[in-house]
N, C-alpha and C positions, 0 to 999 in steps of 0.2 A: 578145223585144224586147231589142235590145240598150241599154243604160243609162251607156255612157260615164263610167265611174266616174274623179274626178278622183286619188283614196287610197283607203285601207285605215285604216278605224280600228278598232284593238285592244283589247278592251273589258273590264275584268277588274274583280275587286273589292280588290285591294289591302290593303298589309300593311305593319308599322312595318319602317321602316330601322337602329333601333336602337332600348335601353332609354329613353331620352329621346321617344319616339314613340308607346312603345304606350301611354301612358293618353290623348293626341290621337287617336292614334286608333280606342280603343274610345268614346271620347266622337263621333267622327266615327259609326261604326257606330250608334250606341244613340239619337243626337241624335232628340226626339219621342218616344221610349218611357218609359216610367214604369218606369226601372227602379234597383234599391237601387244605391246606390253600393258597399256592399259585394260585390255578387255581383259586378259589374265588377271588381276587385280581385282575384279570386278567378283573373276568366279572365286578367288581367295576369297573374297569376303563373305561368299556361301559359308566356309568353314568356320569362319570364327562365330557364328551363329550360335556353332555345336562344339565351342571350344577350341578351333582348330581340329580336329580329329575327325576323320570320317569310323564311322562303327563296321566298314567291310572286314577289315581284319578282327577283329573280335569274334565277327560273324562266321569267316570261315573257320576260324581257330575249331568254335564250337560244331559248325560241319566236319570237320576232317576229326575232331573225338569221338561222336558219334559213329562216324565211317570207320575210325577202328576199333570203335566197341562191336560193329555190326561183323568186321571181316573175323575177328578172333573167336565171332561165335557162329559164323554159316561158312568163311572160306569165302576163299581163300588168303592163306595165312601171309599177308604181304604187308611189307612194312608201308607207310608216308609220307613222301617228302612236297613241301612246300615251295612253288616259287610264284613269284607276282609278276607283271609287265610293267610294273612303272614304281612300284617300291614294295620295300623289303619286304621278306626275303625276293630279293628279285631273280629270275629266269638264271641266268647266266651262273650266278651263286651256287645255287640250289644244282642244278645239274652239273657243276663240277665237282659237289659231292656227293651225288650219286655214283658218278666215275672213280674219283677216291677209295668208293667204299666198295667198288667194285660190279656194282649193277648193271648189267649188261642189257635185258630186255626189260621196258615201261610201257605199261597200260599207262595214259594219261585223262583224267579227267577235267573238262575247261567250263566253268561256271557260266554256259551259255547255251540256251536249251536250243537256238537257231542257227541256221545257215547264213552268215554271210561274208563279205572281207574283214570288219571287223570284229566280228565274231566267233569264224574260225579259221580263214586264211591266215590271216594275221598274227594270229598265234600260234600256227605251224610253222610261221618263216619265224618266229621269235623262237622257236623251239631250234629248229634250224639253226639259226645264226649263235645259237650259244652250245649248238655241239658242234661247230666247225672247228675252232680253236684246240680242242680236244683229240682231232686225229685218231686215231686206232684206238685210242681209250675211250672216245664218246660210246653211250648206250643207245639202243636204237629204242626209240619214243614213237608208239600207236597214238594216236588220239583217239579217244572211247567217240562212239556216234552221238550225233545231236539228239534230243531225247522228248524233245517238243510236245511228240504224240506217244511218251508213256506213261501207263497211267499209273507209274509213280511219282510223275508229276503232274499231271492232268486232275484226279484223284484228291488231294489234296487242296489245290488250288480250287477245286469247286466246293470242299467243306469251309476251305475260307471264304469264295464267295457268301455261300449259305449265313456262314455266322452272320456278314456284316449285314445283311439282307435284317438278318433277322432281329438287329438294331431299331426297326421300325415297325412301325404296328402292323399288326397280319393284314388289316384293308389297302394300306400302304403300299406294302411289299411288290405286286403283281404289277403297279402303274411307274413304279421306280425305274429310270432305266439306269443302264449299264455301262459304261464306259469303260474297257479293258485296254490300257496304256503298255505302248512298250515305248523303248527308243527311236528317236525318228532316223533315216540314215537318207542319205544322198539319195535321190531317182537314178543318178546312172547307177549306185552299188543295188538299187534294189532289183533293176531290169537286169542283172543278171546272174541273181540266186535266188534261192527259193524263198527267202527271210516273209516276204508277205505272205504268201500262201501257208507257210509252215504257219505262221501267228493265227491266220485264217482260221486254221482247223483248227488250232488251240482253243481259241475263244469258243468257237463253234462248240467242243466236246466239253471243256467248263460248264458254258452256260446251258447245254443240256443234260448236262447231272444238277448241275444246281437248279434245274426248272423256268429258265428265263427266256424268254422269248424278246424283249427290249433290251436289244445290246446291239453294240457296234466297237469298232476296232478304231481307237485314236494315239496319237503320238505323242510324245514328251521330249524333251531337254535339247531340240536341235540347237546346233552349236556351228553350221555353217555359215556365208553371208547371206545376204537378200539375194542377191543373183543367183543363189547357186539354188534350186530345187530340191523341197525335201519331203518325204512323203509327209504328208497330212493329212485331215485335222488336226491339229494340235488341243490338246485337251485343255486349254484353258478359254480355246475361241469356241469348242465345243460347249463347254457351259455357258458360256456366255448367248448363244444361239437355244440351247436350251430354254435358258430362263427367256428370254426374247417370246418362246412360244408358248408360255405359262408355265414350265414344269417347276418345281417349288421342291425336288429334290432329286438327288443322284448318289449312285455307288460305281464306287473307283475301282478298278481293280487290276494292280500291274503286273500286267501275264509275261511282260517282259524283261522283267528280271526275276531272281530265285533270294533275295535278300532282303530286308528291310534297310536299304543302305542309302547313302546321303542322296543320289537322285528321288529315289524315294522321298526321305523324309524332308527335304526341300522343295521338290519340282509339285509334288502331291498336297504332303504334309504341313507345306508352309504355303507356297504360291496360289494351288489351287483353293487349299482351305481358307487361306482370305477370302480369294475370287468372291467364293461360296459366300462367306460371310458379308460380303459389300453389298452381295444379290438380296440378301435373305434367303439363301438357299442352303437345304440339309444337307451334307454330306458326310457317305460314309466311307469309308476306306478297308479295303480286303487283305487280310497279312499274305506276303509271300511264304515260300513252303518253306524256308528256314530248314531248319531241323524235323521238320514233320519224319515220324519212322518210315512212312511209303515212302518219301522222297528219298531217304540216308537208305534204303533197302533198296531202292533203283539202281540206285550209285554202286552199290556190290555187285547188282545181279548183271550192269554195264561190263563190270570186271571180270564177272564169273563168264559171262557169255563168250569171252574172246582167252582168257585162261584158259576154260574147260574146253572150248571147241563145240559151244552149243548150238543149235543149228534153229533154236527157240528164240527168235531174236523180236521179242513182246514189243509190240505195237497195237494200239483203237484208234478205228474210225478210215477215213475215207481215204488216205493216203499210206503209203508201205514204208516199214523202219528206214531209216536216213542210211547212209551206206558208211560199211565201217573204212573204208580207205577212199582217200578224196583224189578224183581226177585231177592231173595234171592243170586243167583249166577249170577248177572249180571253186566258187567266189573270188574274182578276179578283184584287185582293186578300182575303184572308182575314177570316173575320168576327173582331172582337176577342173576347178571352174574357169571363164576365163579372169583373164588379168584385168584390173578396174582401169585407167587411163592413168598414168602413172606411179603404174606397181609393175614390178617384178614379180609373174607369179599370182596364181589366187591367195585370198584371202582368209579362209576361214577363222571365223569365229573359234575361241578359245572353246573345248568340250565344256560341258557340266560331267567332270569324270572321273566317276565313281564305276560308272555302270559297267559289266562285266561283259557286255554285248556279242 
């Protein structure tokens, strides 16, 4: 069915502009949770590493010009509007100037190749909640499908594998293993969406364009407490196990986010690449698809497919494209942990939050 989309709105989780920004907006992120003002502190000081500024907004800046170099040359012809979940331009902003301007049906694009609460529940009630206010002038917002397994982003992400591989010497390469990092999330948000399984197959279909057979799937940047369960291994106890059994080197490669953005260049770039360095171990690191043209060409044909009313809905490998309208009950949120002995409330740990998840 073709659906006459009036724009393109660009959905990400957003990041401070400068040192003057990040404690707004870790207080934006954390707003509702019970959490110590010191550990926020803690993650502040991630930023000032990098100036205060996280690099996500630059990053998308430079995705969404490409996206409309791409639409003004294959279609279709829609305009882009911008909005963040936790800074500017934020959700609410942005979609009451699409209404202003009179935009009635949005294709919406959300910088998260998987399924889960916080990845894409979550930003359908944030979608939600900032066209309620709007009444009979809000536009009505599709969210484009999770894109996990297409190979304009699969594709890519195994030519970046390749390159970093290819940092090390040809005898090298084949005994190297792999380590493909996403975000860790809760075990109860993971028992009831697809988030593991989708990552599953990602890595699976990467590491077999890129020719690897030593890989496995580990976790980065959890942010809940000790009580509370979070998928694992976490990728810095995985090196550390590594070198335990001799290996003397590793390539990183995070299938779980689409940016080179501050969990990135912290949790990887700085944390683990110490690790490495304390071990005496090599490490390489694999770029996310950024800007890659498979990727910024995905993203149109996401749009084209539900525009046009295409019935070509491109997917590889072992599981079927994600579905473009999400069940009432689907990525539910997470159950809270319990309460510590007195607290009101779980605890969670302040996010490391950058990540678009």
């Amino acid at each position: 069915m073709t659906e006459n989309y009036d724009a393109v709105l660009f959905v990400s989780f957003g990041g401070p502009d400068g040192p003057d920004d990040v404690i707004p907006f870790l207080e934006n992120v954390l707003r509702g949770r019970n959490v110590p003002r010191e550990r926020m502190l803690e993650v502040a000081e991630h930023y000032q590493h990098f100036g205060g500024r996280s690099p996500i907004n630059e990053q998308n800046l430079a995705l969404i010009a490409a996206l409309r170099t791409e639409l003004a040359a294959r279609g279709p012809q829609l305009p882009i509007y911008w909005g963040n979940r936790n800074w500017h331009p934020l959700l609410p902003d942005t979609i009451r100037e699409m209404a202003n301007a009179g935009v009635r049906r949005v294709a919406a694009f959300v910088t998260s190749a998987y399924s889960s609460y916080s990845g894409c529940r979550q930003y359908r009630e944030n979608i939600a909640a900032a066209l309620e206010p709007l009444g009979e002038q809000a536009p009505r917002i599709d969210k484009l499908r999770a894109f996990f397994n297409h190979p304009g982003f699969v594709e890519p992400m195994a030519e970046n594998l390749s390159r970093s591989l290819a940092a090390f010497a040809p005898e090298e390469r084949s005994s190297t293993p792999v380590l493909f990092t996403a975000h860790s999330i809760p075990t109860s948000m993971s028992e009831s969406c697809n988030y593991v399984r989708q990552l599953q197959e990602s890595c699976r279909l990467v590491a077999s364009l890129a020719g690897v057979s030593d890989w496995e799937l580990v976790y980065q940047s959890r942010s809940g407490p000790a009580t509370q369960p979070w998928l694992e291994p976490d990728v810095c106890d995985r090196i550390r196990s590594l070198h335990e059994a001799g290996r003397s080197r590793v390539a990183l490669a995070p299938i779980g986010f689409i940016s080179d953005h501050m969990e990135v260049l912290y949790d990887l770039d700085t944390e683990a690449a110490e690790l490495c360095r304390s071990l005496g171990m090599r490490m390489e690191r694999a770029a996310t698809v950024g800007t890659a043209p498979a990727f910024v060409s995905m993203i149109r044909d996401l749009v084209a497919e539900r525009h046009f009313g295409s019935s070509d809905r491109v997917a590889v490998g072992n599981l079927p494209a994600s579905h473009d309208v999400c069940p009432l009950d689907c990525c539910p949120a997470p159950r809270r942990p319990p309460a510590a002995p007195g607290t009101v409330g779980g605890r969670p740990n302040a996010p490391s939050p950058d990540s678009p998840r």
